[in-house]
C-alpha positions, 0 to 999 in steps of 0.5 A: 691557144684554148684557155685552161679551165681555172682561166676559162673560170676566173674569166667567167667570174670576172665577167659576171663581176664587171656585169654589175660592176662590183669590181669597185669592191674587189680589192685584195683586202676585201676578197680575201675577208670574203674567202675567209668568211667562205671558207668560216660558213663551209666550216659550220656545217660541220661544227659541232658534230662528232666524228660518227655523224660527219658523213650523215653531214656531208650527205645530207647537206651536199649541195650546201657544202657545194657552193660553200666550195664554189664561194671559196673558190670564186674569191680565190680565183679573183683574188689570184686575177687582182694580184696576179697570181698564177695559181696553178703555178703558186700552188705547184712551187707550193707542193715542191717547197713541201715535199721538201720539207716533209720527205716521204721517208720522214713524213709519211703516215704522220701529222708532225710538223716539219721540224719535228719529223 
């Protein structure tokens, strides 16, 4: 059975990360400080710029916000692989735990919190 492709991913990464052998570093502690500083660095790009100016960002600075993407998804790959986590299930259960508690006729069109719909 072919692999799905977040597994053909975390596959890829983890061979490159066996390759130099930095698997010594990669606990769950450390990939997740890894993944927050990621996702820190993809937020940068857009600090400071105002609502009018964040396109002209994101056209500009396309390929850089790329591999800030491609960072925060590695780490978070291999921080699922360490710990076991099926992502697309986790995520899945996620969305289905959500749409419970933000029910379409409450929350749609709204930025409210879900004890406050």
């Amino acid at each position: 059975m072919p692999l799905d492709p977040l597994s053909q991913l975390t596959e890829k990464l983890t061979a490159f990360r066996d390759d130099r052998d930095w698997k010594q570093f990669h606990n769950p502690k450390d990939l997740a400080i890894a993944l927050s500083i990621e996702a820190a660095e993809l937020q940068e790009i857009f600090l400071w710029k105002k609502p009018e100016e964040v396109s002209g960002t994101v056209s500009k600075k396309r390929v850089q916000i790329e591999e800030e993407v491609a960072d925060i998804a590695s780490y978070l790959l291999l921080l699922c692989h360490e710990m076991g986590i099926d992502l697309n299930k986790a995520v899945s259960s996620k969305i289905e735990k959500n749409a419970a508690k933000y029910p379409v006729e409450k929350a749609k069109g709204t930025h409210a919190k879900y004890d406050e719909l």
